[in-house]
C-alpha positions as CSV (number, residue, x, y, z in Angstrom):
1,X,-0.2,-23.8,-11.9
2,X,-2.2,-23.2,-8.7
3,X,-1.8,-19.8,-7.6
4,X,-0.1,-18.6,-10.5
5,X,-2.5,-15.7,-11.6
6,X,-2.7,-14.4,-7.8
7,X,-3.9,-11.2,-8.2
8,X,-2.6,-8.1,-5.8
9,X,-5.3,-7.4,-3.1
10,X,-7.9,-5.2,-4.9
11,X,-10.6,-4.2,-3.6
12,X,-12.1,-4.6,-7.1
13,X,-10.5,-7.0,-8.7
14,X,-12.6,-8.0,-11.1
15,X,-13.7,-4.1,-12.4
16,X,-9.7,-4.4,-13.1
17,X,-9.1,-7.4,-14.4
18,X,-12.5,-6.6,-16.9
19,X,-10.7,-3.6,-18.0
20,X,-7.7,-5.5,-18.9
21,X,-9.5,-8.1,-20.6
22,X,-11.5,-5.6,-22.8
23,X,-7.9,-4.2,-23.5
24,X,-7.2,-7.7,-24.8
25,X,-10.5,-7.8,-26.5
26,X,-9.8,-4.8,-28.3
27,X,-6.3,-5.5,-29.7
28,X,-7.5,-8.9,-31.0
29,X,-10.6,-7.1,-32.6
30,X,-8.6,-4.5,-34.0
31,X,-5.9,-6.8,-35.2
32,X,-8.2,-8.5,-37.6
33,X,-10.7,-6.4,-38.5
34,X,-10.5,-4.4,-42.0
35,X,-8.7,-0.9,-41.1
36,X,-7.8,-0.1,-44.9
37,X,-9.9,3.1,-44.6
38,X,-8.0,4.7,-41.8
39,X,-5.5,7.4,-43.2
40,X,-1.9,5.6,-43.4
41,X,0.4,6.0,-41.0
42,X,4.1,6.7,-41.8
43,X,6.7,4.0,-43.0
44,X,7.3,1.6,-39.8
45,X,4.3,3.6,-38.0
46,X,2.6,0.7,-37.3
47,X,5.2,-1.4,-35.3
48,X,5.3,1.9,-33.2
49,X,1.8,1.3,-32.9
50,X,2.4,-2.9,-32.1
51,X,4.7,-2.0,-29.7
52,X,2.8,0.7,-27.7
53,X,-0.4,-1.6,-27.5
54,X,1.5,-4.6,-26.3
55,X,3.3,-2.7,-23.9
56,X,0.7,-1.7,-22.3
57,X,-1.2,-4.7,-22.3
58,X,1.8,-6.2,-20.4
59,X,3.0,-3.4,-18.2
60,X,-1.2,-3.9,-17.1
61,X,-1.1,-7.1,-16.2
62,X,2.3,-6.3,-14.2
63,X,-0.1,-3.9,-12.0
64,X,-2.6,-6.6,-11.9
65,X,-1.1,-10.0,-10.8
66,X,1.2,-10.4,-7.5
67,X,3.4,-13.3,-8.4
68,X,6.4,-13.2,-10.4
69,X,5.1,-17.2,-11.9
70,X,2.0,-15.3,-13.2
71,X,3.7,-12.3,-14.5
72,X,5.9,-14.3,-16.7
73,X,3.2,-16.3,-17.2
74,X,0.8,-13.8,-18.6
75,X,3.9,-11.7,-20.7
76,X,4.7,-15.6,-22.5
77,X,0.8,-15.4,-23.5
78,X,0.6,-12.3,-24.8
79,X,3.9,-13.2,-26.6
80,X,1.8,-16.1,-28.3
81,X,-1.7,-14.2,-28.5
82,X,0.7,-11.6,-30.3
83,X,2.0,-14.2,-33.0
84,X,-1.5,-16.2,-33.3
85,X,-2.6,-13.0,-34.3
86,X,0.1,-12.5,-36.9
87,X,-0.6,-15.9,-38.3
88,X,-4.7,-15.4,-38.5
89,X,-4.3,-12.1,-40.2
90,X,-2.1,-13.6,-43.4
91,X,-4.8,-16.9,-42.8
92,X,-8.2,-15.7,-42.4
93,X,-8.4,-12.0,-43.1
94,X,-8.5,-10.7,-47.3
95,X,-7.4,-7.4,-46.2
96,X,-4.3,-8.3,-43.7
97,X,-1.2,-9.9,-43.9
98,X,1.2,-11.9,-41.5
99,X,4.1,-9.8,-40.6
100,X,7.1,-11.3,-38.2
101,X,8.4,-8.1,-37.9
102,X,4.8,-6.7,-36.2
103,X,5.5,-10.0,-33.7
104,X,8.7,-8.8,-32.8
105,X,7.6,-5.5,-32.4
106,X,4.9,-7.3,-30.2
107,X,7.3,-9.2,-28.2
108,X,9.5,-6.1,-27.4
109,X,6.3,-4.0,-26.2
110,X,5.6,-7.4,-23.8
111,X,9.0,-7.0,-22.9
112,X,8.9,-3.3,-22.1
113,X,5.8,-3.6,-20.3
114,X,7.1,-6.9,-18.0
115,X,10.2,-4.7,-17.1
116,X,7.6,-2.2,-15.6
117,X,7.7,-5.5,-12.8
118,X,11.0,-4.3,-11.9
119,X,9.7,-0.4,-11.0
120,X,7.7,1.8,-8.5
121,X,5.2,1.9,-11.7
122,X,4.1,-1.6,-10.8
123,X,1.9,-0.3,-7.8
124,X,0.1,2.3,-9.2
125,X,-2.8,0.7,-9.8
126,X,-3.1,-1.3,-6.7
127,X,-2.1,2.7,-4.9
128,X,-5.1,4.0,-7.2
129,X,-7.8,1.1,-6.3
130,X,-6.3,1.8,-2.3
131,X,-7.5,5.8,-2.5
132,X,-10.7,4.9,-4.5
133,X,-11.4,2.7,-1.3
134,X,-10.7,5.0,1.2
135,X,-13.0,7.6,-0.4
136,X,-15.6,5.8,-0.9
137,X,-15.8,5.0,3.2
């Protein structure tokens, strides 16, 4: 697997790839933790909500790593990390409960954010870390 998760040439890779691991940190968190006092959301509202936040987990790492190995790589991960997390909510959480429909609706956000790969979107963030170098010159 060497050179797999080659990054694109940041200037600051690691301020982005930090970023992107909090973002994982944070959907992991909030995927287990006890959110049965937040108002409810409307009748399939949360796969909306599964979707959006692995879609944009995905579609970040597509700005993030440079090879297509580590792209696929990285959207097969989050694939799994989604469906882990589907299994340790019905598992190991009283207030949670495994749903295969939230893991597709996981799958299809990795899916929408991997076809980001395939669009001018997939260099914005290396184009925004570019201009925050130049103007810090």
């Amino acid at each position: 697997m060497s050179g797999t998760f080659v990054l694109k040439p940041f200037r600051w890779p690691r301020l982005w790839v930090g970023l992107w691991c909090l973002a994982i940190v944070a959907v992991v968190v909030l995927s287990l933790v006890n959110l049965s006092g937040l108002p409810p959301v409307p009748e399939g509202g949360d796969k909306v909500e599964h979707f959006i936040a692995y879609a944009l987990l995905s579609a970040s790492a597509m700005q993030l790593f440079a090879t297509r190995r580590g792209c696929i790589a990285v959207a097969l991960l989050l694939v799994a990390m989604g469906i882990v997390l589907e299994f340790a909510q019905g598992e190991f959480t009283a207030t949670r409960m495994a749903d295969a429909h939230d893991a597709l609706a996981n799958a299809m956000g990795v899916l929408a954010g991997f076809a980001t790969r395939f669009t001018p979107l997939s260099g914005v963030l290396l184009a925004i870390d570019n201009r925050l170098r130049s103007a810090s010159r």
